[in-house]
Every structure is written in structure tokens, then in C-alpha cells.
C-alpha positions, 0 to 999 in steps of 0.5 A: 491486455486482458483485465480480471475483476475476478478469479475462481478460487484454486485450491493452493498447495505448498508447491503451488504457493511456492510457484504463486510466490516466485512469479510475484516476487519476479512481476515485481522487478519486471513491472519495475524495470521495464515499465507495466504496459510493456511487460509480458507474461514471457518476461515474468516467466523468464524472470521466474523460471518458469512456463506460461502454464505455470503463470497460467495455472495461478493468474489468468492475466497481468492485472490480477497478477498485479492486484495479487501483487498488491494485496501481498504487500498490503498485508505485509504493510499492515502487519507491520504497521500493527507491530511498530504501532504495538511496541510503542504502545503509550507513547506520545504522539510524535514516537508513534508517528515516527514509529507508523512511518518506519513501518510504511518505508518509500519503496522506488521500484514499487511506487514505479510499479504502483503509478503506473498501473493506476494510470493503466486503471484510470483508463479500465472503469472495472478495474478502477473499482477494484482498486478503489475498493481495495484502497478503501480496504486498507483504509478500513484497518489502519484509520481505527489504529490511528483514531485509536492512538489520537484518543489516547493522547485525548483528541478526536476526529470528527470526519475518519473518511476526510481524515483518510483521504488527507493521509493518503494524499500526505503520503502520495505526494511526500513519497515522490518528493522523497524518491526524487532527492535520495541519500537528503533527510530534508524530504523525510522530516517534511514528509514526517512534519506534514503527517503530523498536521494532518492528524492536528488538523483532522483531529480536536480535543476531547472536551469534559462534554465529549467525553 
């Protein structure tokens, strides 16, 4: 499989976004359902309905079709979570909490996706660095929305990076215990109550000093 850190920019027509957007939507349920060290470009083009010059003619392999992939969703997860953080606006902390995870649902199809691909980047240096720093992008937007809403509620947080990485860990590892007991609220209201430590965690009061 060939792996891609960088693309030269196409010039994107409605036609060529609409085409860039089918073959996105359908890598999805490909890498999902067969698994994405056994997917093919044909089957992404099956599912799409289109030709290997079409795939061609917007990603040059699999792995930037990923990342393309990822980036779309990351967007998306943001904006959303912009949203739901912005109609709670004031709040108290724990309406706010629920509201950011509303935002962030546990997706099966893209966790199968995700897991597996960064077992395939673990093993590509190149293209572990580039989803490090993809990664590292999205924490760059939402830890100002979150370091924002704690000092409202008057807390700081002395480490954003440490804060960060235990977000992140929070959220992988309550996601697979989410998948594996479906239709159970259990794994949701741990998931909820252990993002709710960290932030107590990685957060203290704002004192008459610090302020």
C-alpha cells in the first residue's frame, strides 16, 4: 500500500466535490466492514460508483483517502462541538459536560476504522507524524473551549498539554467499553463521571491571588 504525507493542491469543482464526497462516504462503510489493511481501491470504487480514475483523480492512495476521511470528521465533531458548548453557554459544569459529549457520540464503524489504521500508522513512522499532528490539531481547538468553560466555573488549569492527553486517553478507553456492552447506560454514566474527574483533576480553584 502506498502511504502519502502530502498531496498537491486540485483545484475542486462542484462535480469534483460531489465525487470527493461519495468516495468518502463509501471508504467508510469499506474500511468499516472489511477491515483497512484488506481494502482495495476496486471495492471503494464499487461501493462509490465510480472508476479508479475517479479515485485517482482526487487521492492518490488509501491512506490519504483516510486522512481526507478524518479530517472531514474532525471538522464536523468540532463544529458540533462548538455548537452544543454555545447553547449551554453559562451553565453549570455538569450541563456542559453532558452537552460536549452529546457532541462527541461513539461511532462502532468509525472506531473499527480508527483502531485499525493507527495500528497500520504505528508501523509507518511518516505517517504516524502525521497523525500526531493531526491529533495535536484538534486538541488545539477544543482544550481553549474546555480551559474556557472551567474558568468560568472559576478553576484553572495549570498543564492544557497534561490536561489533553487525559482527555484523550478518557475518551479512547471509555469508548471501547461503551461498544462492547451496547443498549447498557452503565458504560455512558462511567464514561461521563470519569471525564468529570479529570477536569476536577487537572483543574484547581481560582484564588483572590490568581485572579
Amino acid at each position: 500500500m502506498t502511504t502519502t504525507t502530502a498531496s498537491a493542491p486540485r483545484r475542486v469543482t462542484a462535480r469534483r466535490a460531489q465525487t470527493r464526497q461519495r468516495m468518502l462516504d463509501a471508504a467508510l462503510q469499506v474500511f468499516a466492514d472489511e477491515g483497512f489493511g484488506r481494502s482495495t481501491v476496486e471495492r471503494v470504487c464499487e461501493r462509490a460508483g465510480y472508476t479508479r480514475g475517479a479515485f485517482y483523480s482526487n487521492f492518490s492512495s488509501l491512506d490519504e483517502l483516510f486522512l481526507a476521511m478524518w479530517e472531514e470528521r474532525s471538522q464536523r465533531m468540532l463544529a458540533d462541538l462548538r455548537e452544543a458548548l454555545a447553547e449551554v453557554s453559562g451553565a453549570a459544569p455538569e450541563e456542559a459536560l453532558r452537552a460536549a459529549l452529546r457532541a462527541i457520540p461513539v461511532d462502532d464503524a468509525w472506531y473499527r476504522v480508527t483502531a485499525e489504521f493507527t495500528a497500520h500508522a504505528l508501523r509507518n513512522p511518516p505517517l504516524r507524524r502525521v497523525m500526531a499532528a493531526r491529533e495535536q490539531a484538534i486538541l488545539d481547538t477544543i482544550l481553549p473551549v474546555v480551559v474556557d468553560a472551567l474558568g468560568r466555573t472559576g478553576r484553572r488549569v495549570p498543564d492544557v498539554v497534561a490536561l489533553g492527553q487525559a482527555l484523550v486517553a478518557v475518551h479512547d478507553g471509555t469508548a471501547v467499553q461503551v461498544l462492547l456492552e451496547p443498549g447498557s447506560e452503565v458504560p455512558h454514566r462511567r464514561r461521563e463521571e470519569l471525564f468529570r474527574v479529570v477536569l476536577q483533576a487537572y483543574s484547581t480553584p481560582v484564588t483572590e491571588e490568581a485572579a
